[in-house]
N, C-alpha and C positions, 0 to 999 in steps of 0.2 A: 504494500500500500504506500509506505514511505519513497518510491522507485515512481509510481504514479504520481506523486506528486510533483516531481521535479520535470513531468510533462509539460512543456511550452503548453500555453493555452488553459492549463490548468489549475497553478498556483492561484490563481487569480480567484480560487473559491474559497481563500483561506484557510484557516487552522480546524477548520468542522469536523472535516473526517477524524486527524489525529486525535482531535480534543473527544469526538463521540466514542472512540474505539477504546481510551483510558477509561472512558464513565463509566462503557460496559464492560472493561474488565474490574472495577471497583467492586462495581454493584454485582460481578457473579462471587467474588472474592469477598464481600460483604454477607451476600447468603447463604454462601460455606460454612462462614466463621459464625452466624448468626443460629445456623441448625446446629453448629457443635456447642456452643453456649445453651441452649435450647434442653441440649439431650440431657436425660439422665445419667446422672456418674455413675459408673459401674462399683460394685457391692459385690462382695461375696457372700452367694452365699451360706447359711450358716451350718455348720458340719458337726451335728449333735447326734452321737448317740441313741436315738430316746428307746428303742426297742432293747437294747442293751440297758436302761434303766428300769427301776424299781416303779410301782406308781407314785409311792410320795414321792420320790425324788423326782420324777416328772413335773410333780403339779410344784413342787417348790421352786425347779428351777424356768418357770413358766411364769406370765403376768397372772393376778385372780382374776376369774372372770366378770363382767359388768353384774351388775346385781339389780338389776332394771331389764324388764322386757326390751326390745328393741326398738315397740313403737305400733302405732295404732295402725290396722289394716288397708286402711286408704295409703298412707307414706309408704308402709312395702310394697301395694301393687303397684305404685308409681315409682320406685327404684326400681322393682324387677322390670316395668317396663321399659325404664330408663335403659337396663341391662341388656333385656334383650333384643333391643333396639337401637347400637348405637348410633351416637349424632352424627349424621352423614347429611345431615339436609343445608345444615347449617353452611360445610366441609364441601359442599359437592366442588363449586369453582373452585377451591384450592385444590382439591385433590386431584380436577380435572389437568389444570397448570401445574401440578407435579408429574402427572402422566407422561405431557407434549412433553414436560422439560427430561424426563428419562428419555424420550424416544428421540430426543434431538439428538443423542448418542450415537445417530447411524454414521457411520462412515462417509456416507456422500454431503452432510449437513455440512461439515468444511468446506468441501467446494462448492457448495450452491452460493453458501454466507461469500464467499471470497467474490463468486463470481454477481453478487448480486450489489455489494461495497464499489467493487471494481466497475459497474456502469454505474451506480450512481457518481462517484469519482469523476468519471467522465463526460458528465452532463448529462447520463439517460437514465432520470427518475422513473420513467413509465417503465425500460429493462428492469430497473432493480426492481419495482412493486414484482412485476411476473416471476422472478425469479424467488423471491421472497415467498410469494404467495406458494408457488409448487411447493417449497420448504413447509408453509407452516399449515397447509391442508393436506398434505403426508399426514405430519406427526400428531394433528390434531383425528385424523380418520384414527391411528393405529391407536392413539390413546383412549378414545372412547369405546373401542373396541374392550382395552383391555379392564376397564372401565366397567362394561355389562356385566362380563367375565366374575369379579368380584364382587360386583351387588349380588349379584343369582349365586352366588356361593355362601355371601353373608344372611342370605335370606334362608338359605337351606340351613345353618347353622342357628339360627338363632333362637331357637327352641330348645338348643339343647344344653342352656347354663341351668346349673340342679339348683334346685331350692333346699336349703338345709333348719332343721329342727334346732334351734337353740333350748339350751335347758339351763334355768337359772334359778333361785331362792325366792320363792314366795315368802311374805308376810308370817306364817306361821313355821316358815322353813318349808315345808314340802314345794316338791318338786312343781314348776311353770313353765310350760312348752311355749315358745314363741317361733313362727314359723316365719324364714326369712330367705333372703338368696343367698349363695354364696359368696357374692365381693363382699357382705357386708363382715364376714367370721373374721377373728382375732385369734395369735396364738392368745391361749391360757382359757377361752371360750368351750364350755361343754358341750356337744354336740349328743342328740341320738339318732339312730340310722335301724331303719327295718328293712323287713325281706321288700324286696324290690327296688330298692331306692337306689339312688349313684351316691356314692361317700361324697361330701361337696369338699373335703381339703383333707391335708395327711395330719390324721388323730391315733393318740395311742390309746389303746384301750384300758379304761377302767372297770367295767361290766359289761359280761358278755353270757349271752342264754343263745345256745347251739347256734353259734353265729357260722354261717360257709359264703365268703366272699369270691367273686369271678374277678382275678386279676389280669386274663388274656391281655386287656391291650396296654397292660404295664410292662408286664413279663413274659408274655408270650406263652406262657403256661394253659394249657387246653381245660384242665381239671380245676373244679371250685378245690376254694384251701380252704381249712379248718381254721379256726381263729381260738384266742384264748389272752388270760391275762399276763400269764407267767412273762418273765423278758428272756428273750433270744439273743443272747450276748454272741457276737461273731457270725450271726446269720447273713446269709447272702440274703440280696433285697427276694428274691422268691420265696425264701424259708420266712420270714418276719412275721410270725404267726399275732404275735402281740400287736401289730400294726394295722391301720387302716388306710388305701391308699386314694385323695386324688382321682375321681374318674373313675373306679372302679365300682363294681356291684353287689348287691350285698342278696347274694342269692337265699339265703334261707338265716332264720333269728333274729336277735336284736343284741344291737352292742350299745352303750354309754363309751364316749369317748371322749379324750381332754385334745383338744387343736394344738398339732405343734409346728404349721408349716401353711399358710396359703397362698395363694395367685402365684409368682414366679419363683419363691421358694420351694413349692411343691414337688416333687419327685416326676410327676405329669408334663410341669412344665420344664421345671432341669433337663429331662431326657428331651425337650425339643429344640433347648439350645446349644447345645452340645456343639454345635458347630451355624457357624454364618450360612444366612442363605445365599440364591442365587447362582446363576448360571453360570458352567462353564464357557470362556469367553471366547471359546470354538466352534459353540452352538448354536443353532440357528440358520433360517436361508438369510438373513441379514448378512451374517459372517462370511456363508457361501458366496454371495453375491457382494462381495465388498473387494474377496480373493480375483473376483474376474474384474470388476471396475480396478483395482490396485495393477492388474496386469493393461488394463486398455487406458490409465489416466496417463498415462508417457508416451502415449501413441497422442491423445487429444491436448496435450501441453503442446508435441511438436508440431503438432499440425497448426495449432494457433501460432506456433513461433515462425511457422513458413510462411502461415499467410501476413503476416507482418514485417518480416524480410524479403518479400515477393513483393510488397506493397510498397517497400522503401527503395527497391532495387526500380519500379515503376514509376517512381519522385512521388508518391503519395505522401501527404504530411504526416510529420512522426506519429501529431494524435489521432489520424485518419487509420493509420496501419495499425496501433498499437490496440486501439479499439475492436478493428476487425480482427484480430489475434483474440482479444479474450472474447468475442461473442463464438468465434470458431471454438476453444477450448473450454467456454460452457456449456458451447451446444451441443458438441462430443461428449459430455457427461451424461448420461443416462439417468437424467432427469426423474421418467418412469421409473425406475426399476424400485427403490424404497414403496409405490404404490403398488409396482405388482408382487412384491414379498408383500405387503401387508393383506393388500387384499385375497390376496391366494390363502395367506395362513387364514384370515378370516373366514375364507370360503371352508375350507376344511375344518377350523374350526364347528361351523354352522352345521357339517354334515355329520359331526363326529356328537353333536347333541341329542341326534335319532336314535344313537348305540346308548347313552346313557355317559357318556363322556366329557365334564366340564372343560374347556381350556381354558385356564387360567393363565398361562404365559403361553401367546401363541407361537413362542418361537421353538417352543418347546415338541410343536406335530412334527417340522422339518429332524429335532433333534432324535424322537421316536424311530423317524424311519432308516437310523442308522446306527440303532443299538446293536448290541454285537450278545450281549447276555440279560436278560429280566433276573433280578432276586425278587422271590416272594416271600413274606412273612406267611405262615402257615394258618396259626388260628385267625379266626376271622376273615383271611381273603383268599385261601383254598377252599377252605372249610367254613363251616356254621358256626363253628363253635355253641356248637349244641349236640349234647350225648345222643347216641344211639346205642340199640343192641344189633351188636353184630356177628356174635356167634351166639350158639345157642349150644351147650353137649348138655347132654341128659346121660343120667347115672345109670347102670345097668336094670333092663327090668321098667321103666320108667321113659316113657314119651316128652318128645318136645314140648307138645302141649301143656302136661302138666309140670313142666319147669315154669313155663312163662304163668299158667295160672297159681301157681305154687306163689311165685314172685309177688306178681300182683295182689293177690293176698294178705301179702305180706309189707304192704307200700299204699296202704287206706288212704285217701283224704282227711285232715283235721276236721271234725266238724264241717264235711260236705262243701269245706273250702279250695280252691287247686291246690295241687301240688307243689310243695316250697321247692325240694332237693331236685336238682336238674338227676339225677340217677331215678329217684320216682317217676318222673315224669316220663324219661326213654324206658323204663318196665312196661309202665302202665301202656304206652302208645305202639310197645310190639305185642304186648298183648291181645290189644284191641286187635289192632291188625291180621294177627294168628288164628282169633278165637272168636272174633266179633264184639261189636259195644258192648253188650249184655254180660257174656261169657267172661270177658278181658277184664269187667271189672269185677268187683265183691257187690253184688248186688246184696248180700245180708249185710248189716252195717254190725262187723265184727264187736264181738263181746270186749273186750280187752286189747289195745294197741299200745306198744312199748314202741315208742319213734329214736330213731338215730338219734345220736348226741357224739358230742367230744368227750372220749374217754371211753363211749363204750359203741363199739363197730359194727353193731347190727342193730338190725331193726325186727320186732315179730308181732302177729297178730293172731287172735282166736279167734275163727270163726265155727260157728258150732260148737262139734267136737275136736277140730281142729287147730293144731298150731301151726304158721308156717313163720317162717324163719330167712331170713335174708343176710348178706352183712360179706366181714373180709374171708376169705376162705382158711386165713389158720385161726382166726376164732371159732367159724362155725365147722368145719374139720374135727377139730379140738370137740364138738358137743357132738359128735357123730357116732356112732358103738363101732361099726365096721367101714372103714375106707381103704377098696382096693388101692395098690402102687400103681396103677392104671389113671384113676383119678386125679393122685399126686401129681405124676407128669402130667398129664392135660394142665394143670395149673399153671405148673411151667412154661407149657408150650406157649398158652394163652400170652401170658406176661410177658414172656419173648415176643410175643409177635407185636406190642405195641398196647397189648388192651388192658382194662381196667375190669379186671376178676370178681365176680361176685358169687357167693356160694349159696346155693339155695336147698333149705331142708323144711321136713315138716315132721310132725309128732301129735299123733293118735291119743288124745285124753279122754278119759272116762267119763262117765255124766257125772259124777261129781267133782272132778279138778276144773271141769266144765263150769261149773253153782261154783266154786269156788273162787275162779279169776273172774267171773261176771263181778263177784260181791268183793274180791279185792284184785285190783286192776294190776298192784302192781308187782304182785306176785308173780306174773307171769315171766320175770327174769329169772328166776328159779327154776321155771319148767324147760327154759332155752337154752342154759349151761348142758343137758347129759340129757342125753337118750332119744335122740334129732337119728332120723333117717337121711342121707344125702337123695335128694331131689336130683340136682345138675347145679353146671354152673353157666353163668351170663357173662360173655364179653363185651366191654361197652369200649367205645371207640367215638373220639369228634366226627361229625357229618361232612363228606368232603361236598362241595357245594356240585351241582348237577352236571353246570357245563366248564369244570374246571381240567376235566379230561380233556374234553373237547378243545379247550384254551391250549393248554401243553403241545397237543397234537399240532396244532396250528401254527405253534412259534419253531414248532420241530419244520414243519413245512416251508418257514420262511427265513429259515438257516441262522435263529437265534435260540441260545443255548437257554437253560435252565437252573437258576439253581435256587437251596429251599433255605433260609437263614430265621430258625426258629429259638426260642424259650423254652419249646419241649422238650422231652428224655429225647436223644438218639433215636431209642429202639421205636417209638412212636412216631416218631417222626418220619423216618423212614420205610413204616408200615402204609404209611398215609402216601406218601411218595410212593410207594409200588400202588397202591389202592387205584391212581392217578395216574399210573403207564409210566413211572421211568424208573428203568433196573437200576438199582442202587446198589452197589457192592460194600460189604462193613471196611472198603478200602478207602471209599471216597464219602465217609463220614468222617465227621470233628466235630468236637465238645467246647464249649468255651474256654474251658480249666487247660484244656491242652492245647489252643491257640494259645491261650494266655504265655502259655510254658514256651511258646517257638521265639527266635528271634526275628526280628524283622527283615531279614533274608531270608529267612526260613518262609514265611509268611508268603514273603511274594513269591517264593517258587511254589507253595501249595494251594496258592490260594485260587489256580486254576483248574486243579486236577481234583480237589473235593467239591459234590454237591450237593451235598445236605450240612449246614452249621449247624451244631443242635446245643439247647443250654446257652446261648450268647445272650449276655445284659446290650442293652442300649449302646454300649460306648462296644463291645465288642462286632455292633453290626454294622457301626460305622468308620471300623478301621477296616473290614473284610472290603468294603464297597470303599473307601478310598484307595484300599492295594488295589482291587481290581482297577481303579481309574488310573492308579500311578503305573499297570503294566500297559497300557493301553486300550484295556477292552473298558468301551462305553457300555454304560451301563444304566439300566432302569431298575428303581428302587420301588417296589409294589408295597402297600401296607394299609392297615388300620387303624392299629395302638399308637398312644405316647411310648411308647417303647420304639416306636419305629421313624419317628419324628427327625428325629436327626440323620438318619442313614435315607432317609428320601430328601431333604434337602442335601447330603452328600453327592448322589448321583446324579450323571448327566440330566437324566429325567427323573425327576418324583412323581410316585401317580399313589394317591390318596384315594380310598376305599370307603364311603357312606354307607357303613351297616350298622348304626347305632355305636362307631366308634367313635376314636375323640378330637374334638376340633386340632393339639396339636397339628396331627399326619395330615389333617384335609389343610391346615391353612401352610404347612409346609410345600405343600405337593403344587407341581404344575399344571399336572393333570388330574380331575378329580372324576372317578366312576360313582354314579350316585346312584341308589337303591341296587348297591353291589352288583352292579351288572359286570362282572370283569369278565365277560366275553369282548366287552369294549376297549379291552386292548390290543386285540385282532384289527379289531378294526381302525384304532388311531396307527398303529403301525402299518399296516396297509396305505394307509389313507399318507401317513409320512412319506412313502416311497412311491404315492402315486403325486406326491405334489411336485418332485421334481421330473418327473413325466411330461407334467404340465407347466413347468417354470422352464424346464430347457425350448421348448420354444418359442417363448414369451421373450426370454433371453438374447436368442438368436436374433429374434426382429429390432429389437431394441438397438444394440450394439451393430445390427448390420447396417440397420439404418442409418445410427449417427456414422459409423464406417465409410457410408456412402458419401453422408452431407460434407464430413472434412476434404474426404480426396474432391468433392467436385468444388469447394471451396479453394482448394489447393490449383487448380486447373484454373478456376476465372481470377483468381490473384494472380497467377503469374501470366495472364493474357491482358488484363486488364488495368491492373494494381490493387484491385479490392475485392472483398466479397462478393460474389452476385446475392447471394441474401444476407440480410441485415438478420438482430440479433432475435426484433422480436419473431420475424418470418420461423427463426430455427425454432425456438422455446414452443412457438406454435405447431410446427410442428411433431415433435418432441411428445406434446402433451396429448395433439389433438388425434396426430395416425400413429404414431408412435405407442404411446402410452396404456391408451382407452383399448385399443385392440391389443394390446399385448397381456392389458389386467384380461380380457376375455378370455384369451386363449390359457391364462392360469386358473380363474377359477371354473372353466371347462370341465366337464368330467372324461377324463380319455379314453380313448374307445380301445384300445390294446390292452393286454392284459398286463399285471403287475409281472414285474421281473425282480424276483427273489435278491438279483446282484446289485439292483439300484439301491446306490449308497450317497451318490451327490452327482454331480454333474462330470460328463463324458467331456474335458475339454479340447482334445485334439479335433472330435467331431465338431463339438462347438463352436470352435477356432476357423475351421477348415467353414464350417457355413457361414460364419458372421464374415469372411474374407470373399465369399461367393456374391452373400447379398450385400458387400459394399460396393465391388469392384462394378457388378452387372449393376447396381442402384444410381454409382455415377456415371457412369457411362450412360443410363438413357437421361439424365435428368442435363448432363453435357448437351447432347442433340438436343434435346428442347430444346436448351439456352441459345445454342448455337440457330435453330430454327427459326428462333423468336428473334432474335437480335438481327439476321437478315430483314425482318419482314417489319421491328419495328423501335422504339426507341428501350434502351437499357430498362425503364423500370417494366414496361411490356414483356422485355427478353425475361426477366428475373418473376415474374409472375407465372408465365410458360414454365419454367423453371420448378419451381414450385408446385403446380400443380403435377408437374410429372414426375417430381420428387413423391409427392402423396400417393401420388396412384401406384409408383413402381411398388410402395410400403407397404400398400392396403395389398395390393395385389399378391406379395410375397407372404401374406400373415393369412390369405383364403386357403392358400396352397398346402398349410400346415392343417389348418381344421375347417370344415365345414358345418362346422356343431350355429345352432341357430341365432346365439349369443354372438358370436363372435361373426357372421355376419349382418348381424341387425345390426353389431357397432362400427363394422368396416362401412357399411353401406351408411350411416348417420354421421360417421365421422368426413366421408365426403361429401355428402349434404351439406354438410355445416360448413366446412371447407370454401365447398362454392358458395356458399350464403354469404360468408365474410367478404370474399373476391367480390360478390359483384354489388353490394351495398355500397356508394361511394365513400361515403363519412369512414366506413370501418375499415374500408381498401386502403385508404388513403393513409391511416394512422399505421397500417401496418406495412406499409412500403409499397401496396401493389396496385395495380390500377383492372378494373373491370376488363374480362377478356370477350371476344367474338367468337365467334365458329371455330373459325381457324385456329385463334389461339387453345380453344381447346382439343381440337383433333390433334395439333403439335404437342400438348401437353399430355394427354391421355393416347395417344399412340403410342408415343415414346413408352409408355408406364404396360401398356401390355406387352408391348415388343419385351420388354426385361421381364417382366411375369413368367412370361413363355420361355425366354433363356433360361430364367431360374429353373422352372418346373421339369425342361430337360436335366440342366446339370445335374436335379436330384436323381431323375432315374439314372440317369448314367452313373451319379456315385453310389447308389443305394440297392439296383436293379427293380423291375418292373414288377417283382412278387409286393413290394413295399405297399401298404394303403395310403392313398394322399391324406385321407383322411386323421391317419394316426400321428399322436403326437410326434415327435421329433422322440426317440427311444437314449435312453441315457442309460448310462454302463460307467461304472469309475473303477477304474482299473483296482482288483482287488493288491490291497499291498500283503506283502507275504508275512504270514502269522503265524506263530508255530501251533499246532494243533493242541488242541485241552483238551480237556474230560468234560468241560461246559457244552466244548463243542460236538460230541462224540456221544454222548447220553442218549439211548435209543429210547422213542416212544413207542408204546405196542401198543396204546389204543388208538382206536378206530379215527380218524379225521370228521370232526362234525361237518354236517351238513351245510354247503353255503345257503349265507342267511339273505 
């Protein structure tokens, strides 16, 4: 800029530009400094024991809690409103102008801003508006785009902050429930939590009546835990039986609990900031498409530097040439191309919303469609996380049937209410299943029912004359007279294979032990200890989800690997993984304890060749998934839990699972699958490798166009000494044939089929076309000029010009598609073309002057005659099997990767059905 100013003819506009370009580097350097003042200081924080502590020394080393209700019912609906509603109304234009201001980040924003400074510098306000404008309706479209993306994510979310039970000292001392939400709890605050409820913050417990909490999407743990008072000194965070966590469910009892942790202290949200978010800065078609503009911006510098020593070598005035050089090396900028990245990603965004697929970073589709491996967290986004039975053995003598009635039996309703214990309820529901509604349940409503607890591992009921008996198999074994070593093993076997063992007996009473557990209920522990017949036993096993086969199969199909990075045992997890079609050898299994144990060269050489992680805490799933990023394989990070919060912001892609998990992983994730649809990652993947399908030809027109406009720029400079079109002619078109038909043929849907090996962009074909449609684009847009300028005066020759510039573009951009879109806008954007032309007032502004017959047959001649070259050279380089119709096919040369075990995991089920 300071080089422009020493332009003769120039200075004379004073100190403006220098002094404007200081203000706007103050005032960006002002609201840098203004958001770091702004932030909150970072805090540690606090690393307490509490599960390893006693209860009084808890509550001592804690605040007392309020001794005052919270507050009258109208003030908490309207916090919780407040809550679950944040203030975005107020926020929306800031948040908007944070959006533009992230997206001004693209790569080509530099040279718009240069090249839009640089003609206003020169005296051409109307250049700089045009140029400016193409700048800030880009980043304003992508921004409100990403904009949608996040309202429709914050709405889906916002139901789901828990409301929490306060307990505080009433007036006479007894206990006062105050019922409020969660931002409002303090540590030192009493909390209590029933069956059903989400724990609102991490409390240690103080009283607990058969409390069993679902901690999956902490710990990845499939199975509810048992809880209790006692402390767990040196417990791993899955063992912390004394504890309450944050997010988690409280599947059956009631606990009293003292707060020692909320909002970003909590354990919930610790595991989701484990590490900074945000994209790899390799990802993205922005990125892709900045590597071709960074190869073609040294071609459109020199082409502006020729035509400005082509202009001086002709005696044109310095600011006459210097001027035609930078409107040639803006106008060789590929203007479009941030509008056809954005609108493409938007386009597949929109279509990946049918599958259940939120995009929340759309740069994020382009980075899908060149993952090399998916990790999946297990509970929750394989599986249901919801028990089944899945074996059934019955004991010698003795039917399937009546094991499951036996069970059932033995697993009553409380007083006619559901079922608390996720294990009652997978009895009761294969029962039903096996034996019918009627059958499946106790239709007598049993004399006497002794219900599970902590401390004692089974449960029984009397019905009739009957005891039956349920619970862990060396307890109830143990109350058995005779058990074959037949039996024994199958125990074994069971638990080896991944399941959760249940033993089931029953015991024949007399009509009087009969009268007597009716008249005392709780006798009937007495009768369950000694002299139980073995029934059979139940396998219970998490639900893998229906089309999770189906998913596997599909990523096998599109040569992206698998692997399973779970909180569960091994040997479960791995059950679940064969359940699911991939052979898993106990080679290519690892524990957390024994990553723990490797070194970090260790690490990276194994971190290819095992595919199930099993037992990994949060900080272990995001070292697995940064080694995979640090050997080079890109990687997608699938999940549900706060446990998995950090290792989806580690990965190339995070894709966030909506099944009643925790906001953590969804507001992590790029990608969010909502009402657990993860079959919709078939299809963002897919949908990723079909966008460069579509962006490779969008590309080609773009680049061959401007390719054309420099060389024939280059040709009337050194014939003439200047440009045959001025700055706004090229931006014009640029935007108007250039652009509009290039966004068409991206968000296209392409009619060839997806190719497995599309990873990015094919550049030597690329290259080789954008060199085709420049060379054949100047050469007819030359003849015009040359046609026109016989027949009439220079601004006549340069309108000729022009027009056969537009038609050679339209004509080259029909050749690649004939999809209906993309010529309603080839055919409107020469509409509008000739609209502009022949209206004086608008001609005029933009250099050209109204043409005749003839200037149009010389202008549209010329543009078919190059159509028709084109459309040959492709058969001749492509052969005549090719459809004109199909995209431009893109192939990126595979780079050579040593082969894994990710890659190598065979699926033996069947391929779902296309959908």
């Amino acid at each position: 800029m300071g080089s422009l100013l020493m332009i003769p003819g120039v200075r004379g506009i004073g100190r403006g530009p220098v002094t404007s370009g200081a203000a706007a580097g103050l005032m960006s350097g002002y609201l840098l400094a203004r958001g770091v003042l702004k932030a909150d200081a970072p805090r540690p924080a606090p690393v307490r024991e509490w599960h390893a502590m006693a209860v009084e020394h808890v509550r001592r080393a804690l605040p007392p809690p309020d001794a005052e209700p919270a507050g009258d019912p109208r003030r908490l609906a309207l916090a919780s409103l407040g809550a679950a509603q944040p203030e975005t109304r107020g926020h929306e234009f800031l948040q908007f102008l944070a959006a533009v201001r992230a997206e001004l980040t693209d790569p080509l924003t530099p040279v718009l801003a240069l090249g839009s400074a640089a003609s206003a510098v020169l005296g051409s306000p109307v250049d700089a508006v045009l140029v400016f404008s193409v700048l800030a309706g880009n980043s304003m479209l992508a921004a409100s785009q990403r904009l949608r993306a996040e309202n429709r994510l914050n709405h889906l979310l916002a139901q789901q902050i828990p409301p929490a039970r306060k307990v505080v000292s009433g007036a006479n001392g007894d206990r006062v429930y105050a019922d409020i939400i969660a931002a409002q709890l303090q540590p030192g605050d009493v909390i209590e939590v029933r069956t059903h409820e989400v724990v609102p913050a991490d409390a240690r417990i103080i009283e607990e009546v058969d409390v069993e909490v679902d901690e999956s999407t902490l710990t990845g743990e499939s199975l509810s835990v048992e809880k209790q008072v006692e402390p767990t000194p040196g417990a791993a965070l899955a063992e912390r039986r004394c504890m309450l966590y944050a997010g988690t469910t409280v599947v059956a009892g009631t606990a009293v609990a003292v707060v020692t942790a909320v909002g970003a202290d909590t354990q919930e949200r610790r595991a989701a900031e484990l590490v900074s978010g945000g994209m790899s800065s390799d990802i993205g078609l922005q990125h892709q498409l900045s590597q071709l503009t960074n190869r073609a911006f040294p071609v459109s510098m020199t082409g502006g530097a020729l035509v400005s020593a082509l202009g001086l070598l002709r005696g044109s005035v310095l600011r006459q040439a210097v001027a035609s050089g930078i409107a040639i090396a803006v106008a060789a900028v590929p203007e479009g191309m941030p509008l056809v990245a954005t609108l493409a990603q938007a386009a597949s965004a929109r279509r990946l919303t049918r599958f259940g697929a939120l995009v929340r970073v759309p740069r994020s589709v382009e980075a899908l469609g060149r993952i090399d491996v998916v990790c999946f967290d297990k509970t929750g986004t394989l599986s249901q996380n919801r028990l089944r039975v899945a074996e059934v053995v019955a004991a010698p003598g003795t039917s399937r049937d009546e094991v499951l009635r036996c069970a059932a039996h033995a697993a009553p309703p409380a007083n006619g209410n559901p079922h608390v214990h996720a294990t009652d309820v997978a009895i009761v529901e294969a029962a039903s299943a096996a034996l019918g509604a009627v059958n499946g349940h106790n239709s007598t409503a049993p004399a006497a029912h002794l219900p599970f607890r902590s401390g004692r591992s089974f449960s029984a009921s009397v019905t009739d004359t009957e005891l039956a008996v349920k619970g862990a198999p060396e307890v109830v074994l143990a109350a058995c007279g005779r058990v074959s070593g037949e039996m024994a093993e199958t125990v074994a076997r069971m638990a080896g294979s991944g399941l959760r063992v249940i033993a089931v007996a029953r015991r024949q009473l007399s009509a009087a032990q009969a009268e007597a557990i009716r008249r005392e209920p709780d006798d009937i522990a007495d009768l369950a200890r000694d002299g139980l017949t073995l029934t059979g036993f139940l396998g219970l096993s998490d639900t893998p989800r229906a089309e999770a086969a189906g998913l596997l199969a599909d990523l096998r199909r599109l040569s992206v690997g698998v692997k399973l990075i779970t909180g569960d045992h091994p040997i479960t997890a791995r059950a679940i993984a064969e359940e699911l079609g991939l052979s898993v050898t106990a080679a290519q299994v690892i524990s957390g304890a024994e990553w723990d144990a490797l070194s970090r060269k260790d690490q990276e050489r194994i971190v290819t060749e095992r595919v199930i992680f099993a037992r990994m805490t949060p900080e272990n799933k995001v070292q697995v998934v940064q080694t995979l990023e640090s050997a080079g394989v890109r990687t997608a990070m699938v999940g549900d839990g706060a446990n998995d919060a950090a290792a989806i912001r580690a990965a190339t892609v995070g894709i966030g699972v909506v099944a009643g998990g925790s906001d953590p992983a969804h507001m992590a994730a790029d990608v969010v699958l909502v009402d657990a649809r993860i079959e919709g990652l078939r299809h963002a993947i897919e949908e990723g490798r079909q966008l460069w399908q579509r962006v490779q030809a969008a590309v080609s027109v773009l680049l061959g166009g401007n390719a054309g406009e420099v060389l024939f720029a280059i040709v009337g400079s050194a014939i003439t000494g200047t440009s045959p079109l001025n700055t706004r002619q090229l931006l014009l078109v640029n935007m108007m044939t250039d652009a509009l038909p290039a966004a068409a043929l991206a968000v296209s849907k392409p009619s060839g089929p997806i190719d497995p090996g599309v990873r990015g962009p094919d550049q030597p074909a690329l290259w080789r076309a954008v060199a085709i449609r420049g060379v054949t684009t100047a050469a007819a847009t030359t003849a015009a000029w040359a046609m026109g300028s016989v027949t009439g005066r220079p601004q006549r020759a340069s309108t000729v010009a022009l027009v056969a510039l537009v038609g050679a573009e339209l004509g080259q951009t029909l050749l690649d598609s004939h999809a209906p879109l993309v010529v309603f806008t080839a055919a409107g954007s020469l509409v509008a073309m000739g609209t502009l032309i022949s209206i004086p007032v608008v001609s005029q502004l933009l250099g050209c002057t109204p043409l005749g017959p003839v200037g149009w047959a010389q202008g549209l001649g010329s543009a078919a005659a190059a159509t028709v070259a084109i459309g040959v050279a492709n058969r001749v380089l492509t052969g005549p099997d090719k459809s004109a119709d199909a995209p431009l096919e893109v192939r990126e040369p595979r780079q050579p990767r040593r082969a894994t075990a990710a890659h190598r995991v065979p699926v033996t089920a069947p391929s779902a059905p296309e959908r």
